[in-house]
C-alpha positions in Angstrom: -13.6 -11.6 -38.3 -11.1 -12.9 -40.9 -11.7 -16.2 -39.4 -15.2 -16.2 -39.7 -16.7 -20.2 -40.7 -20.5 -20.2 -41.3 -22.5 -23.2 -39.9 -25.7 -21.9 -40.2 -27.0 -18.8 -43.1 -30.2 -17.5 -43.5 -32.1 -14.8 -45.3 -34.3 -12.3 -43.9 -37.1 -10.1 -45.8 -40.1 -7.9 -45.3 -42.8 -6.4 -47.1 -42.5 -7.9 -50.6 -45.8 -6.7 -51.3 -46.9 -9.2 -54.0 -50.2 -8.0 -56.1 -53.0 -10.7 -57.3 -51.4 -10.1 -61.0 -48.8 -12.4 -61.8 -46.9 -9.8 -63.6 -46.2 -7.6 -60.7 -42.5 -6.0 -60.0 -42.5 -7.6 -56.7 -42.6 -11.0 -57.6 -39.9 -10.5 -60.2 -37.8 -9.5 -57.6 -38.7 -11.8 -55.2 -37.5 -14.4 -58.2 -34.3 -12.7 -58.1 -33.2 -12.6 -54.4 -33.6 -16.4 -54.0 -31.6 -16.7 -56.8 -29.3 -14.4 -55.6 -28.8 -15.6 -52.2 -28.7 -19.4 -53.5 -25.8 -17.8 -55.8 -24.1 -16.7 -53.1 -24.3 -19.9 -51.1 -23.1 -21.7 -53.8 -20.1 -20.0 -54.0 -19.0 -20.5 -50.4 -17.3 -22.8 -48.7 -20.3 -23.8 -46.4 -22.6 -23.9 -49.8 -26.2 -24.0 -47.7 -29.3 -21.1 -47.5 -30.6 -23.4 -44.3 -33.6 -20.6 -44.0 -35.6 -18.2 -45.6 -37.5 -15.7 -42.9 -40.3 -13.4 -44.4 -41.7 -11.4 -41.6 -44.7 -10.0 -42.8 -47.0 -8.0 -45.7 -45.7 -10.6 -48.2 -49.1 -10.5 -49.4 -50.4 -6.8 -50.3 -53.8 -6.9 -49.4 -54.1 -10.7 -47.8 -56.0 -12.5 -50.8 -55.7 -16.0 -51.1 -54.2 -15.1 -54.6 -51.6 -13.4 -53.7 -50.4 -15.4 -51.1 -50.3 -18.5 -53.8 -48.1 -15.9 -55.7 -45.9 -15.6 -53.4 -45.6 -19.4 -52.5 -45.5 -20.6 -56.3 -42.3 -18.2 -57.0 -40.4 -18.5 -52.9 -41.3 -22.4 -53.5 -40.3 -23.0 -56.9 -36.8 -21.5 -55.8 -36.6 -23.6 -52.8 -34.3 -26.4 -51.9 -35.1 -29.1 -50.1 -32.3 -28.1 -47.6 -33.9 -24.5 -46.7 -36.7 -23.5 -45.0 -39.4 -21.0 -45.3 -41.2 -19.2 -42.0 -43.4 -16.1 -43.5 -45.4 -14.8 -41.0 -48.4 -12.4 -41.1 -49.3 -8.4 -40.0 -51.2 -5.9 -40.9 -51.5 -6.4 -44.9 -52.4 -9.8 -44.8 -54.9 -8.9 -42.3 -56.5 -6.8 -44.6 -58.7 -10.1 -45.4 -59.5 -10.8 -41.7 -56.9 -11.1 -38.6 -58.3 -15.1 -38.5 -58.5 -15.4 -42.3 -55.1 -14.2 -42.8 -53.5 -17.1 -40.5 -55.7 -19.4 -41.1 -54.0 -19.1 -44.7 -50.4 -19.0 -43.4 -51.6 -22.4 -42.0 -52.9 -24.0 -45.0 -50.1 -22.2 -47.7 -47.7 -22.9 -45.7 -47.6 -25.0 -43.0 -46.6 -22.6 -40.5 -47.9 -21.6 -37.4 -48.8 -17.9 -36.6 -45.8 -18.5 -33.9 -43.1 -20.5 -34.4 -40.2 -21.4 -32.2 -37.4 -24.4 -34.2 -34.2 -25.2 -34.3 -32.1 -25.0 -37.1 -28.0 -26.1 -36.7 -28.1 -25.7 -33.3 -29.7 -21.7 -33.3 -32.9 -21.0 -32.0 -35.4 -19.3 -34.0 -38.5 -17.5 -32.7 -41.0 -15.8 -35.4 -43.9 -13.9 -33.6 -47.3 -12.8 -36.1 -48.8 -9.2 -35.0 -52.4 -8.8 -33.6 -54.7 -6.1 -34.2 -52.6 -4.5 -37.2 -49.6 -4.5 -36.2 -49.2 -4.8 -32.5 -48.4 -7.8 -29.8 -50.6 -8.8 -27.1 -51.5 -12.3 -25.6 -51.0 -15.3 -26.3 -48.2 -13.5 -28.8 -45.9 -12.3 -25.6 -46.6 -15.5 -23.5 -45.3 -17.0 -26.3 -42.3 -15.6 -27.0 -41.2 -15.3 -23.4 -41.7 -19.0 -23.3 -39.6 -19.9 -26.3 -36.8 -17.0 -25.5 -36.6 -18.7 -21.8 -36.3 -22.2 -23.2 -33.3 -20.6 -26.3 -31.7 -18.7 -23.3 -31.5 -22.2 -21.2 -30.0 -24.3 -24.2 -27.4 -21.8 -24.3 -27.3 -18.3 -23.0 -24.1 -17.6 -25.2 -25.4 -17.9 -28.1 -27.5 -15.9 -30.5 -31.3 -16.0 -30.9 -32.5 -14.9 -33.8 -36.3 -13.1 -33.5 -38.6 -12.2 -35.9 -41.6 -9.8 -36.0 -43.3 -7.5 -38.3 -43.3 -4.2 -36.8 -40.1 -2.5 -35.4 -39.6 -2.6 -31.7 -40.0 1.2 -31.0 -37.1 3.1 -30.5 -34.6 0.9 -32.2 -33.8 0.8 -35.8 -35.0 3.9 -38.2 -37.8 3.7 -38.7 -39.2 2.0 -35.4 -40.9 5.6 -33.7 -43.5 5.6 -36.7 -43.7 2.2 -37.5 -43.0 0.0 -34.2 -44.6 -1.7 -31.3 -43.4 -1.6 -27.4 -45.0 -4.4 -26.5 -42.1 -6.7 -26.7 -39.8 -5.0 -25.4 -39.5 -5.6 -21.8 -40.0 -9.3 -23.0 -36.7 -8.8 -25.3 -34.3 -6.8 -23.0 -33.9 -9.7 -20.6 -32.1 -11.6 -23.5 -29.2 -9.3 -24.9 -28.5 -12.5 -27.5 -31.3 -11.9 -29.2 -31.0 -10.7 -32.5 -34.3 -9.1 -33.7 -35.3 -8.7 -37.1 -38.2 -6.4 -38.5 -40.0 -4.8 -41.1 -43.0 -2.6 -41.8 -41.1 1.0 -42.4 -39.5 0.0 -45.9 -36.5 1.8 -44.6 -33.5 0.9 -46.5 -31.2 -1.8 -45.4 -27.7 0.5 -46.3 -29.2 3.0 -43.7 -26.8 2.8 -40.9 -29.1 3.1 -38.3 -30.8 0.0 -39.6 -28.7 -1.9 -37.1 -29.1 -1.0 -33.5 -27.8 -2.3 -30.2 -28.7 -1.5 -26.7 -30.1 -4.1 -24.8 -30.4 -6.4 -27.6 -29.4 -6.4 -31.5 -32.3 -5.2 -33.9 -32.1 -4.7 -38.0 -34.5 -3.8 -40.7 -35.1 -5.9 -43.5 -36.4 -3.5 -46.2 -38.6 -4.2 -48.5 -38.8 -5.6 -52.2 -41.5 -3.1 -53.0 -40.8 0.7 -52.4 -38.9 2.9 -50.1 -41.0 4.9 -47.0 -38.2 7.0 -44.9 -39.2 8.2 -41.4 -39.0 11.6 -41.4 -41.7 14.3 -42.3 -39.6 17.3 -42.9 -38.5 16.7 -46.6 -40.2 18.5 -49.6 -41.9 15.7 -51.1 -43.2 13.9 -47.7 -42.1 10.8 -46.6 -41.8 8.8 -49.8 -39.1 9.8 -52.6 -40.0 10.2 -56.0 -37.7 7.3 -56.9 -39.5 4.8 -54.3 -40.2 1.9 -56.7 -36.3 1.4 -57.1 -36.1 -0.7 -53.8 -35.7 -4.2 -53.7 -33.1 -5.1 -50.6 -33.0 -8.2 -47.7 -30.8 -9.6 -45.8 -28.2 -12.8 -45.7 -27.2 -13.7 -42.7 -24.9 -15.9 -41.2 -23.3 -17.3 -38.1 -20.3 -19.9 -36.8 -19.8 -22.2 -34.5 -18.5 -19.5 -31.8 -22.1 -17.6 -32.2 -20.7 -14.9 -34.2 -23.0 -13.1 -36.6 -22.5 -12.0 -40.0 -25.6 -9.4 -42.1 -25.0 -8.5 -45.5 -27.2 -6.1 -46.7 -27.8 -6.9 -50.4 -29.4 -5.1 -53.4 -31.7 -6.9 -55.3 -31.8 -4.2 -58.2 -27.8 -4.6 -59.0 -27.5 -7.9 -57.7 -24.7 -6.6 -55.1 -23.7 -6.3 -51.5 -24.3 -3.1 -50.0 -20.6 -1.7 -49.0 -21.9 -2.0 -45.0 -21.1 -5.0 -43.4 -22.5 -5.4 -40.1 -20.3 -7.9 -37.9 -21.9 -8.8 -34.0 -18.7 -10.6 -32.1 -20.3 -11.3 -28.8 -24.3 -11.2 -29.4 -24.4 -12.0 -25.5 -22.4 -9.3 -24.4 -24.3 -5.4 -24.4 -20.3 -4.3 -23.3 -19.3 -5.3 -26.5 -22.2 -3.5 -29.0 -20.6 -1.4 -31.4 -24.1 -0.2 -33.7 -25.4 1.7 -30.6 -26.4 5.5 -29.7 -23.1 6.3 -29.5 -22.3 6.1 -33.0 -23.3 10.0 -33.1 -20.4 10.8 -30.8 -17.5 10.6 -33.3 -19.3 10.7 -36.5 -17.2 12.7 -38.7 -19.0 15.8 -40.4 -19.6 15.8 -44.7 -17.8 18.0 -46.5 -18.0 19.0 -50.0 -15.1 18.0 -52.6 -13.0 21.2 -53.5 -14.7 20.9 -57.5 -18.3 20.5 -55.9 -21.1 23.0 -57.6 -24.0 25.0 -57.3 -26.8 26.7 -59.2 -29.6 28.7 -59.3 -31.8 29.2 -62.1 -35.2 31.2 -62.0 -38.0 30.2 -64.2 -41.4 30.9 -64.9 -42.4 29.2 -61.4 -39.8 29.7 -58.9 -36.4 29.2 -58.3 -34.4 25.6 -59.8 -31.2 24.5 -56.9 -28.4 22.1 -58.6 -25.9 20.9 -56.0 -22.8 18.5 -56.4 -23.5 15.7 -53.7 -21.0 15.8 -50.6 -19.2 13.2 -49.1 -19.0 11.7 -45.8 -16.1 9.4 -45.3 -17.3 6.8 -42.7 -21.7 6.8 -43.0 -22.2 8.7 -45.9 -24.9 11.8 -46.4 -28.1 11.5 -45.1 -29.6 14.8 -46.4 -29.6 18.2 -47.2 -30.9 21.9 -45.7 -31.1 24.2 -48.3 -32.0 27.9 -46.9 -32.9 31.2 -48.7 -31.9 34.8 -47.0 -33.0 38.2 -47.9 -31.2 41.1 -48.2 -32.0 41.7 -44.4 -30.5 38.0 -43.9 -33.7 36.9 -42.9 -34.4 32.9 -44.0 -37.4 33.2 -46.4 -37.2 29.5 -47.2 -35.6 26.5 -45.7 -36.1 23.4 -47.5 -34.8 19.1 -47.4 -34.4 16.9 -49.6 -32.6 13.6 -49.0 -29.3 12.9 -50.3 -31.0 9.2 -52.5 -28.3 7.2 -50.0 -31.2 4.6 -50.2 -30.3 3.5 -53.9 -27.3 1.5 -54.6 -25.2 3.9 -56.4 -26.7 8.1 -55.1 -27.0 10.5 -58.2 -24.2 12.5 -58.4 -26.3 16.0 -58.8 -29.0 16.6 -57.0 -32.1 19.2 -58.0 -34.0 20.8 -55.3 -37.3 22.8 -56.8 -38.8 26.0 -55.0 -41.7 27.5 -56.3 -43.3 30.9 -55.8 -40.0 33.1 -55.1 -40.3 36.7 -55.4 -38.0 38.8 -57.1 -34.9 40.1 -55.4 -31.7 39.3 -54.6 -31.3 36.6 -52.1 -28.3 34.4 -50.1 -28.1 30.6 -50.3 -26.9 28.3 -48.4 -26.9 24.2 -49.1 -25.8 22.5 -45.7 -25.0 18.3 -45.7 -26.3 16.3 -43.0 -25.4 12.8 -41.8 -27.5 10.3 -40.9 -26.3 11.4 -36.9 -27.5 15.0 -37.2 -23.8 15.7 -38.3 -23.6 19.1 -40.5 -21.0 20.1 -42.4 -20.2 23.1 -44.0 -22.6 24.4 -46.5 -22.0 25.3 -50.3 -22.8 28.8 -51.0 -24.3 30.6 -53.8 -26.3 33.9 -55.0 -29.7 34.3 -56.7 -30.1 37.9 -58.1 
């Protein structure tokens, strides 16, 4: 899109997680972004940040305390020509479901639903029920304003907002999404749908999905959750608390969309560009399923290493990372064989793609290893269940 003209740019967030104490990480970051993506605009030829979209769990726990947090630091970075739609889930509702929007109300002006318009583009923000789920009047609602988008133009993008994933979309969204608006979305293949909840990174290709619709993950300005259970050290890496990513997006006059991942932490765009020429058209998706088809396998680099040192408490694995030339590496299988060639242990351990520039090395830990000689095998994996060939070493 080399001709690509912004009329309209917005940022998108989730989860910043803001504590009572003033001091906390979250609102640091939360500094930086809008600074960031007023930077940004500034530097542009169409110089305007027209919105700022927070779609829940800006507030950790719900208190009244953290939410004027939140609001003193978004508001004192806020120009008169943007504005600011948070809406509320399941950690603000940690105060009371009624308590928690009642707030939103008073904070912020906003309702728990929101339909405006802003340049032209219809925007639809939807607050969770019950935790994190949608029931009425939340889906009478949003049929209602996606009907009324839809009539205004049906070839042009809508841009949604919820909390929780819709399930089965974006990583992330089998763990930590909701159905329920689903069949209420699918009739409207404009709509791009934005969402939170996971803390899944933003860089993570399958962050963007397209099937019937356009969803994306926002991230979170707090810590990093991945959806999968198999690795070593559970769900959450032990480098979590370096996360801090949202989104900037954009559109033109012809309804094509621009998202820029960015990276609070660096202050940089993340090197994944996600470009959506026809929102209107499912013929035309590109970030679907189908992604898996040609994904090319990782390989490791002809100088890449491994060892294998034994200590007092198992066995210590030290792997060169691999490369993947178009996704990158999700993560890695690292498997143990006896002399028999029986698998005695099979570990995984992500590959830290998450973070804006991945260690180079990575250090697996196995504990408890009898003695004896034994085969190893550390096998790459991208993020489309892609394995490449593995690196091979010895333990004696």
């Amino acid at each position: 899109m080399n001709d690509f003209r912004p009329v309209l740019r917005f940022v998108a967030m989730s989860d910043v997680h803001v504590k009572p104490e003033k001091d906390c990480p979250e609102l640091e970051r939360l500094d930086k972004a809008m600074k960031y993506a007023y930077a940004y605009a500034d530097s542009q030829p169409y110089d305007r940040l027209d919105a700022v979209y927070i779609v829940g769990d800006f507030a950790n726990a719900g208190q009244i305390a953290e939410m004027e947090n939140f609001k003193e630091v978004l508001y004192k970075n806020l120009r008169v020509c943007t504005q600011a739609v948070p809406s509320v889930a399941s950690h603000e509702f940690r105060v009371g479901e009624q308590q928690a929007k009642q707030q939103l109300r008073d904070l912020f002006g906003v309702e728990p639903e929101d339909h405006r318009v802003i340049n032209g583009f219809h925007f639809i923000s939807v607050s969770s029920t019950n935790g994190c789920n949608f029931e009425e009047p939340q889906l009478s609602f949003a049929r209602k304003a996606l009907a009324e988008a839809a009539a205004d133009d049906p070839r042009r993008p809508i841009f949604f907002f919820q909390h929780p994933h819709i399930s089965d979309t974006v990583y992330g969204s089998i763990n930590w999404g909701d159905d329920a608006l689903y069949p209420v979305l699918m009739n409207y293949p404009q709509v791009i749908d934005f969402s939170g909840h996971s803390h899944a990174p933003v860089n993570d290709p399958r962050s963007v999905h397209q099937r019937y619709f356009t969803s994306h993950g926002c991230g979170s300005l707090s810590y990093f959750e991945l959806d999968e259970f198999d690795k070593y050290y559970g769900t959450v890496p032990p480098d979590c608390d370096a996360c801090a990513q949202f989104l900037i997006v954009e559109a033109d006059e012809a309804g094509r969309v621009r998202i820029l991942p960015f990276d609070v932490l660096t202050g940089q765009f993340f090197p994944c560009e996600r470009e959506i020429e026809a929102p209107w058209e499912p013929e035309r998706f590109i970030y679907t399923d189908r992604r898996a088809l040609d994904a090319p396998k990782p390989y490791f680099p002809a100088d890449a290493r491994v060892t294998a040192l034994r200590g007092e408490n198992g066995l210590t694995v030290t792997f060169t990372q691999a490369k993947e030339d178009r996704d990158g590496v999700d993560y890695y299988i690292v498997r143990l064989r006896d002399e028999r060639g029986v698998i005695v242990r099979q570990m995984s351990l992500w590959s830290g793609y998450y973070l804006f520039t991945a260690p180079e090395t990575l250090k697996l830990e196995i504990p408890d290893l009898p003695a004896g000689r034994y085969d190893g095998a550390v096998t790459p994996v991208g993020f489309w269940d892609n394995a490449g060939e593995p690196l091979r070493f010895t333990v004696e």
